[in-house]
N, C-alpha and C positions, 0 to 999 in steps of 0.2 A: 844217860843217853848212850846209845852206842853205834858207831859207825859201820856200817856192812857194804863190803865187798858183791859189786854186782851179779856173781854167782850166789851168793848168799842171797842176795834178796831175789833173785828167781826162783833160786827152792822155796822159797818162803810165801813165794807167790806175791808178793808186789811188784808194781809198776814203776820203776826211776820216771819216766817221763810226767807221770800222773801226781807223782808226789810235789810236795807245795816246794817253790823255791822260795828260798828264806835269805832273807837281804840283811847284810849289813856282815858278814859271817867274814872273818880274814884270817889268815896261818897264824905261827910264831913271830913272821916277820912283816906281818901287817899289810900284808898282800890279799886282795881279794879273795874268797874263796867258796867256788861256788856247793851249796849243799840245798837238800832236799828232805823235807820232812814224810819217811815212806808210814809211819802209823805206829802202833804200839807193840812190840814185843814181850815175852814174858823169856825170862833169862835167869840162868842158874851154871853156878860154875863149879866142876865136878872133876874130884882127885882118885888116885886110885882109894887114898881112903876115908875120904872124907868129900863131904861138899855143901856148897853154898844152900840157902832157898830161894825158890822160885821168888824174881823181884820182875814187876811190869817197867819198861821204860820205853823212851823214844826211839825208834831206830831211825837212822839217816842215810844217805848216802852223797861222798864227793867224791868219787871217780878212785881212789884210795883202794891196793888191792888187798890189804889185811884188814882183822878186826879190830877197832878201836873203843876201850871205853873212858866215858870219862870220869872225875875223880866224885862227883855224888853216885854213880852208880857203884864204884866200889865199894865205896862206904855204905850201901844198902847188903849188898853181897858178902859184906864183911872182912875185904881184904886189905889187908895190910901189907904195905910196902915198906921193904926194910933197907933195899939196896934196888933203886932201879937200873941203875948203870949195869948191874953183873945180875939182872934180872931176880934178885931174892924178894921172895914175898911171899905170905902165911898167911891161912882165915888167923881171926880175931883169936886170940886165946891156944892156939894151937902152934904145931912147929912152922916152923920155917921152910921152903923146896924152892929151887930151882924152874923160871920159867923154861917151856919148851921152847924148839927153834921156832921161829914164824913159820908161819904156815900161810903161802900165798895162794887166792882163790884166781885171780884174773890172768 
């Protein structure tokens, strides 16, 4: 699954109002949380030297202005987390780099 940023899913040409609200959904701290199921995406994540393969998955949206995925789509994509605190993570078999800054869409 992965979560997109209401700029993100108007390039993408979905609808947040149209997509299904999906119940029972809550944060970290078990506080309701409203999300939306906007259709399937196909997703691929790409280094300057290397990159992931094309994986289909859920795209959603809950008002959230970054991208978020969650941990079965990395593990399709191939990524390995080695240090999420100080952002390190690597594809599968390959080295290690540095996440970038966030990048806010809303």
């Amino acid at each position: 699954m992965i979560r997109l940023p209401r700029k993100a899913v108007q390039e993408l040409g979905f609808d947040v109002e149209a997509g299904e609200e999906l119940s029972g959904v809550t944060d970290a701290a078990g506080r309701p949380l409203p999300m939306r199921r906007l259709g399937v995406v196909e997703v691929m994540v790409v280094e300057p030297d290397s990159q992931s393969r094309w994986v289909r998955t859920i795209a959603v949206y809950t008002g959230a202005s970054t991208i978020l995925i969650n941990d079965n789509l990395a593990e399709e994509i191939e990524i390995e987390v080695v240090r999420p605190g100080t952002g390190l993570w690597g594809f599968r078999g390959e080295g290690v780099v540095r996440s970038v800054e966030p990048s806010y869409f809303d």
